[in-house]
N, C-alpha and C positions, 0 to 999 in steps of 0.2 A: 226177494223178488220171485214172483210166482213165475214158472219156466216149468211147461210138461215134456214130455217126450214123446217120440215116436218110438219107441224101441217094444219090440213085441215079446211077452214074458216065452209066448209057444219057441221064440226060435233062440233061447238064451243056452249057452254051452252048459250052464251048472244053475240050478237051483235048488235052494235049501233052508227049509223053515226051522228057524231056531226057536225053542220051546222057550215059555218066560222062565226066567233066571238062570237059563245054558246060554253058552259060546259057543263062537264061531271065532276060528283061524285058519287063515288061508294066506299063501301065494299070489295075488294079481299083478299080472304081468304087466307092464312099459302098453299103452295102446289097450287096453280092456278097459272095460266100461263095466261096472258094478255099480247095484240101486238095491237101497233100503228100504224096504216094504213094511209100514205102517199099516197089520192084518185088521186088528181091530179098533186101534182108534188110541190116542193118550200113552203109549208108550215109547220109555226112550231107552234109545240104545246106544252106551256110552265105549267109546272105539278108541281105538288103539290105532299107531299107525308108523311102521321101519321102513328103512329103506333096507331091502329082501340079500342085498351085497354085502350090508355094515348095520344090523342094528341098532351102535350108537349113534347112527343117523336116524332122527325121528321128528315127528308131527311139533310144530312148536307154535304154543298159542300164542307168545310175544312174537316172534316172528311174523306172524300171520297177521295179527291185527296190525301191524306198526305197517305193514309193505298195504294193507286196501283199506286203513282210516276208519273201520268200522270193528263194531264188537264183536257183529252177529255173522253167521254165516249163511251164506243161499246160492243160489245160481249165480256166477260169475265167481265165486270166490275161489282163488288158488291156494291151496293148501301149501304153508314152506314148512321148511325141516329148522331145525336146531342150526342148520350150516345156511339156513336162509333158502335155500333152494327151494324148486318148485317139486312139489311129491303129489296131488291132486287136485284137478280141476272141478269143481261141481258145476257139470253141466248143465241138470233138469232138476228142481225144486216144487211139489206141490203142497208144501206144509207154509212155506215162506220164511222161518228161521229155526237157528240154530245155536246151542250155547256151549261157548268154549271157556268159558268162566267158572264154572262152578265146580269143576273135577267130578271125582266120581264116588260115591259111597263106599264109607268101609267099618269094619268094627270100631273103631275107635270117634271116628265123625259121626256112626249111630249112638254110640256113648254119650259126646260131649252135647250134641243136637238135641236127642231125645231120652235117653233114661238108661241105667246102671243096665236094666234088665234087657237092654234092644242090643246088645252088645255080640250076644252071638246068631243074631240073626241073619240070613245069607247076604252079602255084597258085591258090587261089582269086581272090588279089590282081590274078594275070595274067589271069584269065577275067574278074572287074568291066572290069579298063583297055580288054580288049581289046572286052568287051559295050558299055561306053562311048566308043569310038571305032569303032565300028562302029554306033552310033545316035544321032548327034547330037542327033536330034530330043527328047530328052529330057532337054537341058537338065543334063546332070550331065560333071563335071570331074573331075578327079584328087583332088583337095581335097575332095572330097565322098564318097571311099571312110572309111566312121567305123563305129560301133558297129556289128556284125551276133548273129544269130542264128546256132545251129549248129544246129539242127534235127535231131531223131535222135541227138545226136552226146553220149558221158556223160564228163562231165570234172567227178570227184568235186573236192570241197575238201579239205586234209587237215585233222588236228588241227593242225599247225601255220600254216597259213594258207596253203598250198601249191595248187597243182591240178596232178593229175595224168589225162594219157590212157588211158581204161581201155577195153576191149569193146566194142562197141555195147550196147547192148538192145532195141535194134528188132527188128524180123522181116521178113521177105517178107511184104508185106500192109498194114502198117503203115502209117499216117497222119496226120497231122495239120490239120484244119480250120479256118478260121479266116474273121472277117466283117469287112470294111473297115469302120471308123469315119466315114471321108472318102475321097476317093480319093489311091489310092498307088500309088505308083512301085514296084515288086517288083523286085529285081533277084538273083535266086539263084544261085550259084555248085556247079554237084554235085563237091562235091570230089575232086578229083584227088588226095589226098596217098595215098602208097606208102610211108611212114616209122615212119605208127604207128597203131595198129589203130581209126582211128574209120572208117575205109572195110573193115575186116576185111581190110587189107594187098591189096583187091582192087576197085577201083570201079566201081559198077552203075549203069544207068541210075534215072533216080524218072521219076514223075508229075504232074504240076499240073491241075487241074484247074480249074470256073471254071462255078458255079452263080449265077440272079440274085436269088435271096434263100435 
């Protein structure tokens, strides 16, 4: 569902353009409101997401589709945990979906997908390990890379129960909003893959931004 916002980027507490194929990790508090900025158009940025008290509390796609009956995500949908709970609300959508299906690239899925030699090519998997070894402070381990979001990113289902990598449908411009439940652990990955077109075979930098209500 298409839902824009009023939220003006000039009056936002923290904004920060993350480069293609770097992360972002942060803190959002209980009551903030964070949006993902779609700079140039076709890429996705595949996220992470704890509860900031308990890490082994996290983002849980069976959770999430079983509790709103749908696959996809957009405005209106509440994001639950592993414990069911509610962890965030997506307020404002100007892309209109979102896919929580397909996980997230890694050496070994660029292996079996595409060829012996894509094997050490940069992954979302390697930008979490490397975001997490670069910030101890927040308490997350290898074992705790699990369900993500693809943000932006369109990975239809087929008639036969299949999913396939199609296009983007974002744009340059494009967003998505959304309001912490509790405070969370954010861990975004802007994806790096060069294999199949959820980056439009070319990756862009995004946006985050970081309003307190």
């Amino acid at each position: 569902m298409i839902k824009h916002s009023e939220r003006q980027p000039e009056l936002a507490l923290h904004r920060q353009v993350v480069g293609a194929g770097d992360y972002y990790f942060d803190v959002i508090k209980a009551g903030q409101v964070f949006r993902i900025l779609d700079l140039e158009g076709n890429q996705a940025a595949d996220t992470l997401f704890y509860n900031a008290a308990d890490p082994s509390e996290h983002y849980s796609f069976t959770d999430t589709i079983r509790e709103q009956g749908n696959l996809y995500l957009t405005a209106g949908s509440v994001l639950r945990s592993n414990e069911g709970r509610p962890m965030l609300e997506m307020l404002a959508d100007t892309c209109g979906r979102h896919d929580t299906l397909g996980g997230a690239c890694a050496s070994e899925s660029n292996t079996v997908r595409y060829d012996l030699e894509k094997r050490c090519m940069h992954s979302c998997r390697d930008n979490w390990m490397l975001a997490i070894a670069e910030h101890p402070e927040f308490g997350l381990g290898k074992t705790d890379i699990t369900h993500n979001i693809n943000f932006f990113m369109n990975v239809p289902v087929t008639a036969a129960g299949g999913l396939t990598f199609e296009d983007g449908i974002s744009a340059a411009g494009k967003y998505v909003e959304l309001k912490a439940l509790m405070d969370v652990i954010v861990l975004i990955s802007n994806c790096p893959q060069l294999n199949n077109p959820c980056n439009g075979y070319n990756p862009t930098p995004i946006e985050v931004m970081t309003w307190e209500k």
